[in-house]
C-alpha positions, 0 to 999 in steps of 0.5 A: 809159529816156532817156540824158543824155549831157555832151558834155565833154572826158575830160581834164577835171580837176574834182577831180581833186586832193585833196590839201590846200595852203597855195596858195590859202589865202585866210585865215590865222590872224593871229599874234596874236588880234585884240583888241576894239576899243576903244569909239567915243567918244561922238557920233562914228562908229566906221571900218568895217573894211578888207578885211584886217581882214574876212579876218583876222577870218574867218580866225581865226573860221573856223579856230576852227569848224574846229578845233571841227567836227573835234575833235567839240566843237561848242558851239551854243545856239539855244532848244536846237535850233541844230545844224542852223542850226549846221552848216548856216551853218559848211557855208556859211562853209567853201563861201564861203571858196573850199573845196569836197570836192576842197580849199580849207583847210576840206575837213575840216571841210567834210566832217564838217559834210556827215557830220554832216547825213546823219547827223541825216537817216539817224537822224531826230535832229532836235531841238526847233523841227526845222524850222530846221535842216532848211531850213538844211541845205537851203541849205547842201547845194544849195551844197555839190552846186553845188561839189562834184566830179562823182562825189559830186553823186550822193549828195549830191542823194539826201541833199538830196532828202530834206530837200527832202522834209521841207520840202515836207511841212512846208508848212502849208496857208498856204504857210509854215513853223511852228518844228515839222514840224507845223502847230501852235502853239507856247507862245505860241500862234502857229503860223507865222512869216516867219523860218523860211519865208523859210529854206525858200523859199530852200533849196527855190529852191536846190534846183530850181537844183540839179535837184530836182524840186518841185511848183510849187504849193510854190513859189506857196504859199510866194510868196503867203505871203510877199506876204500878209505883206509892204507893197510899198509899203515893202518891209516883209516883216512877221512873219506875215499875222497882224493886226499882223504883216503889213508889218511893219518889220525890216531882218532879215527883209527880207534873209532875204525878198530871199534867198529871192525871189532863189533863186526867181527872184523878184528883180525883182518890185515887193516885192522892189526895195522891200524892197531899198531898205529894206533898205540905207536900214537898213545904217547904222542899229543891229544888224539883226534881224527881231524874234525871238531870231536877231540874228546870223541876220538879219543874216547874210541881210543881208550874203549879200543884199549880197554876191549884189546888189553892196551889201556896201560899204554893208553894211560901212560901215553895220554893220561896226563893230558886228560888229567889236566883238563880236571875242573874243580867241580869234577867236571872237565875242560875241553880240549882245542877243536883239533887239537891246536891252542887257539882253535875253538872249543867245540865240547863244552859242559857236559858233552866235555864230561860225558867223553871223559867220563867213557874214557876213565871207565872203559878199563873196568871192562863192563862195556864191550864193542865185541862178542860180549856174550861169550866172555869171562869179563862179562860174568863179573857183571852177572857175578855182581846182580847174583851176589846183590840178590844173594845177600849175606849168604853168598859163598865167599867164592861169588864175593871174591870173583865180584871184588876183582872189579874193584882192584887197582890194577883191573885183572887180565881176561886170563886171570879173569876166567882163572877166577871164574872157574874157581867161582863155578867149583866154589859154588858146585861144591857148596851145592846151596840151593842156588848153585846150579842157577848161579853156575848156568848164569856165570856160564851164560850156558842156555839151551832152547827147543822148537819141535816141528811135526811133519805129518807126511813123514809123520816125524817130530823134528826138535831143533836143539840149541846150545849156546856157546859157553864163557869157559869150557870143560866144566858142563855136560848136558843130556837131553832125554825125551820121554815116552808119550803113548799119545806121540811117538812109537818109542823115544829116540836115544838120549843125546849128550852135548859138552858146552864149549866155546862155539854154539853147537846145534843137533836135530832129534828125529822122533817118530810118530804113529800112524794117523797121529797129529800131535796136539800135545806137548813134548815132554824132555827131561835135561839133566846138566852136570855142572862142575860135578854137580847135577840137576835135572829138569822136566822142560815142555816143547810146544810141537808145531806144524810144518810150514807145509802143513799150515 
């Protein structure tokens, strides 16, 4: 057995404080409810909503899912099988608001959506069209692992795994996803479509970012279909390879299709610049959807797509207005028609309706991410946020500045975001507090781990050593020193320096052992990081191992 080691400051206090506050909440039930606007005359184009409006409109929506996730009322319609997508899209609302399982608002009823999710996974109490909810729950647990304190990401990757589980199982020999776990037809005698897949694509994307292992065919499988059914020349994610079907136009699907390309590192291909452009050439036209029952589905992909790509301006003044207008007085939301047509029948009633609404007003506060998370300077606001809660009163002014960006009315760009970053970690190193080198290495998201392995035939020491990739470069360095040891080695190996940047770097330390020696001990190495000038150095204990040789 291998051991992983972080070599991260034990002052470190992600989580450490649970207790709910008024602090940092960013969204507040406006005093009143906001009432529906009233309709745009005739000919003339109705103003996209302010920042305010967006974030009253959330608050009050949000409080309400709360509310009803907490009193066990949940009220969800979706063809008689919404609880997963339910669940999955309130889970991501409440993430997106800046809450997490340590604090934020919405920690309560965060933590019964995540209760909830295991339960239906602990029970097998999936209902009809099961798929859906699955890949939903998917997404929504990767997020939820991502943000979560260090000492429940164990669990909840146990309990993402297995969903992982039944998506992979579920793929058909296409490469897509049918309504059902089973590769059948449905009453309308299809079997496989575009929507569903691109959920599960995306989740399953997520879920690698977030260390599940899948097998990579999954994913090439998945990709294919997805081009199999797509025009790259107009960027048109169709229903289905189907005759008909392929290239297919629908703003919605393109959106779901650009999330799912994105978590699978696919961002970049030629169907996904195209489908991009489509998609906001689509922003100011009518309601989005991809053709089937889930307008509020689609285009809540939509809004999550915009915020992720710096686009969500153009989304506001191309469909704000009419997400605005499906306000009800109890801060709820109106669903739209079916397909988008007056006179189709509703299919997202209560609070499947606000659930959707609820990602679609938040997904520009930056909090959720479909992509590579890890490695971005978005992503420090939300470690910003959990070291200031645990910090208190006396957090440097530099720590409240970058966490107040979160609530601006205009949310920042990435570039503005890492400007501040950076200042943040030369604030904090020049304030040298006693938690300054763990705040620095936390907004960083810098961590290094070691295995050591010995060989007794070569009687060497192999230590594998681990950098993660950093969210801003330039402003750490780290030595790794290993210490003598009579019992071990002849002589220490020289020191290694290795400056953290953008990409994750790896070096093999080879350390010689004497003659008849079979290292019981443990390995003793001293790293020393340099933190925007300020240094701190720690003595770090490597379980040696033997060789799989050699067991």
């Amino acid at each position: 057995m291998r051991i992983a080691i972080s070599v991260i400051a034990a002052t470190l206090l992600l989580g450490a404080c649970h207790e709910e506050t008024d602090q940092h909440t960013t969204y507040q039930q406006p005093t009143t409810p906001a009432p529906v606007e009233p309709a745009t005359a005739p000919g003339a184009v109705a103003a996209p909503p302010s920042a305010d409006d967006r974030r009253a409109a959330a608050g009050a929506v949000l409080d309400l899912l709360a509310k009803h996730i907490l009193a066990g009322q949940l009220d969800y319609h979706f063809n008689a099988s919404g609880e997963g997508v339910c669940l999955g899209t309130a889970g991501l609302a409440f993430i997106g608001s800046g809450s997490t399982l340590a604090r934020g608002p919405y920690k309560a009823a965060l933590v019964r959506v995540h209760e909830r999710i295991r339960q239906i996974m602990d029970t097998r109490d999936f209902p009809l069209q099961p798929s859906w909810g699955c890949a939903q729950s998917t997404i929504f647990l990767a997020e939820l692992h991502r943000t979560a304190p260090p000492e429940q990401r164990e669990a909840i990757s146990a309990l993402l795994a297995k969903y992982v589980d039944m998506l992979v199982k579920a793929q058909t020999v296409r490469g897509s996803w049918c309504h059902t776990f089973e590769d059948i037809k449905n009453s309308l005698n299809y079997d496989d479509l575009m929507a569903v897949s691109v959920m599960a694509m995306q989740g399953l994307g997520m879920s690698r970012r977030e260390g599940i292992t899948i097998d990579q065919q999954v994913f090439a499988k998945g990709l294919a279909y997805i081009a199999n059914s797509s025009d790259a020349s107009s960027g048109h994610i169709g229903y289905s390879p189907r005759d008909g079907q392929r290239g297919m136009a629908g703003p919605g699907r393109a959106g779901g299709g650009l999330l799912a390309l994105e978590a699978c590192g696919q961002e970049h291909t030629p169907l996904a610049k195209a489908a991009a452009n489509y998609l906001i050439q689509s922003f100011p036209g009518t309601e989005l959807n991809s053709g089937h029952a889930s307008a509020q589905l689609s285009e809540s992909w939509a809004a999550w797509w915009a915020a992720e790509s710096g686009n969500y301006t153009r989304f506001w003044e191309g469909q704000g207005a009419v997400i605005m207008a499906r306000r009800k007085a109890d801060g709820g939301f109106h669903c739209a028609p079916s397909d988008g047509k007056a006179g189709d029948p509703p299919a997202e009633m209560g609070d499947f309706a606000n659930a959707m609404h609820a990602l679609m007003l938040i997904a520009p506060e930056g909090f959720i991410f479909a992509g590579e998370a890890k490695d971005s300077p978005r992503a420090a606001l939300e470690d910003a946020a959990t070291l200031l809660e645990a910090w208190g009163s006396s957090a440097p002014d530099c720590l409240k500045a970058f966490v107040a960006l979160k609530n601006r009315a205009s949310f920042p760009s990435d570039a503005e975001i890492a400007k501040q970053l950076a200042t943040t970690i030369r604030g904090l190193a020049k304030a040298a507090q006693e938690r300054s080198s763990s705040a620095i290495m936390t907004l960083l998201g810098a961590s290094l781990t070691m295995d050591a392995v010995f060989n007794a035939k070569t009687r060497h020491i192999t230590a594998d050593v681990g950098l993660a990739a950093v969210r801003l470069g330039g402003l750490a360095k780290v030595k790794i020193h290993v210490l003598p040891n009579a019992e071990l080695m002849i002589s220490p190996p020289p020191d290694h320096a290795l400056i953290p940047s953008a990409a994750a770097q790896r070096i093999v330390i080879s350390i010689g052992t004497k003659q008849g020696q079979a290292p019981d001990a443990t390995l003793a190495t001293e790293v020393t990081w340099e933190l925007a000038g300020l240094t701190f150095t720690s003595t770090v204990p490597v379980t040696i191992t033997k060789s799989p040789a050699q067991l």
